[in-house]
C-alpha positions as CSV (number, residue, x, y, z in Angstrom):
1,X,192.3,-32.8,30.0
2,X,192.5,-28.6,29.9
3,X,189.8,-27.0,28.1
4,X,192.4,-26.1,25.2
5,X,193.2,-29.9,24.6
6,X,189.6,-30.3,24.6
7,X,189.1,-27.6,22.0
8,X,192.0,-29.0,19.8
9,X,191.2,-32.6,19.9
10,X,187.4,-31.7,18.9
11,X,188.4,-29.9,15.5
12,X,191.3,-31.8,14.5
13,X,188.9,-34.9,14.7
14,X,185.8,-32.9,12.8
15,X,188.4,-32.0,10.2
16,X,189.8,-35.4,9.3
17,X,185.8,-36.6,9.2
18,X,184.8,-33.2,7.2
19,X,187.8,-34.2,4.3
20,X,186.6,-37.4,4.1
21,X,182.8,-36.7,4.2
22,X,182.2,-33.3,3.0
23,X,181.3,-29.8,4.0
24,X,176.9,-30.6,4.8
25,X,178.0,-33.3,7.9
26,X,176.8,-33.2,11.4
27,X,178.5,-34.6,14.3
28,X,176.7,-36.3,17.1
29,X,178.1,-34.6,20.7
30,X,177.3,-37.8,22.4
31,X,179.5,-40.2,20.2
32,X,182.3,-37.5,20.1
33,X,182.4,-36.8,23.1
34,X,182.4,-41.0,24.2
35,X,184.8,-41.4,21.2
36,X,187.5,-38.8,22.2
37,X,187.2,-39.6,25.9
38,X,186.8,-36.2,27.0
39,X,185.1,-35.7,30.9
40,X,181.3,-34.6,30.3
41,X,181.8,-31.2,31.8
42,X,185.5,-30.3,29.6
43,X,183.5,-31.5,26.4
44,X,180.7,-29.6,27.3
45,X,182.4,-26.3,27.6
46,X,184.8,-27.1,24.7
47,X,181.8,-27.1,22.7
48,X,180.0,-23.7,23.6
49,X,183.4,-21.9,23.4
50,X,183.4,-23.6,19.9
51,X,180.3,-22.4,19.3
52,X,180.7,-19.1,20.8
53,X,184.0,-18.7,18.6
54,X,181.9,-19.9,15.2
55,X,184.0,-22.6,14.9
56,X,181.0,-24.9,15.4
57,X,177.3,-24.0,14.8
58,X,174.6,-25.9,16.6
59,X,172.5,-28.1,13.9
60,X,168.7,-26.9,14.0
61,X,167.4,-30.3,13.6
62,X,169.3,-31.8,16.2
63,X,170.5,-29.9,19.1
64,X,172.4,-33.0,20.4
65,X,174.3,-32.6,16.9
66,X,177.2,-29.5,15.8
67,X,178.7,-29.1,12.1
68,X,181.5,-27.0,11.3
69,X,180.7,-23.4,11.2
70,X,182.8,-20.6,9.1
71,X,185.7,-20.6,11.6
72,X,186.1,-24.2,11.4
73,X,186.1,-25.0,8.1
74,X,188.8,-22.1,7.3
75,X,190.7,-23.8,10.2
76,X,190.8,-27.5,8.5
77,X,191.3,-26.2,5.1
78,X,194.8,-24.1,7.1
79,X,195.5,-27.3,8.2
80,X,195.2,-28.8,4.6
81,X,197.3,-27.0,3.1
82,X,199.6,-27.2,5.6
């Protein structure tokens, strides 16, 4: 899996979960990454270009946990209305 596929399969799964669930909800890296069945070191970078890009924020409370950040949630509500 490239790092883009990575990328794109991370937010299109956080979106669908953030419709259903609301704007406040954290993810748990662990259980997404297991989940999506992306190789440790692809999730891993995925996620700080995520982060990097504000399309995910790390939660304080959790540093094993991400929510959707500014970019993000203008990305799933694009896809919404889409």
């Amino acid at each position: 899996m490239t790092l883009h596929e990575a990328m794109e399969a991370i937010l299109d799964r956080l979106c669908v979960d953030w419709r259903r669930r609301g704007e406040d909800i954290s993810f748990d890296r662990e259980a997404l990454q297991l989940d999506l069945k992306i190789p440790p070191a692809v999730f891993s970078e995925a996620i700080r270009v995520l982060v990097l890009g504000g399309f995910l924020a790390y939660v304080s409370s959790s540093p094993a946990s991400v929510r959707l950040d500014r970019a993000g949630v203008a990305r799933c509500e694009r896809q919404g209305r889409d």
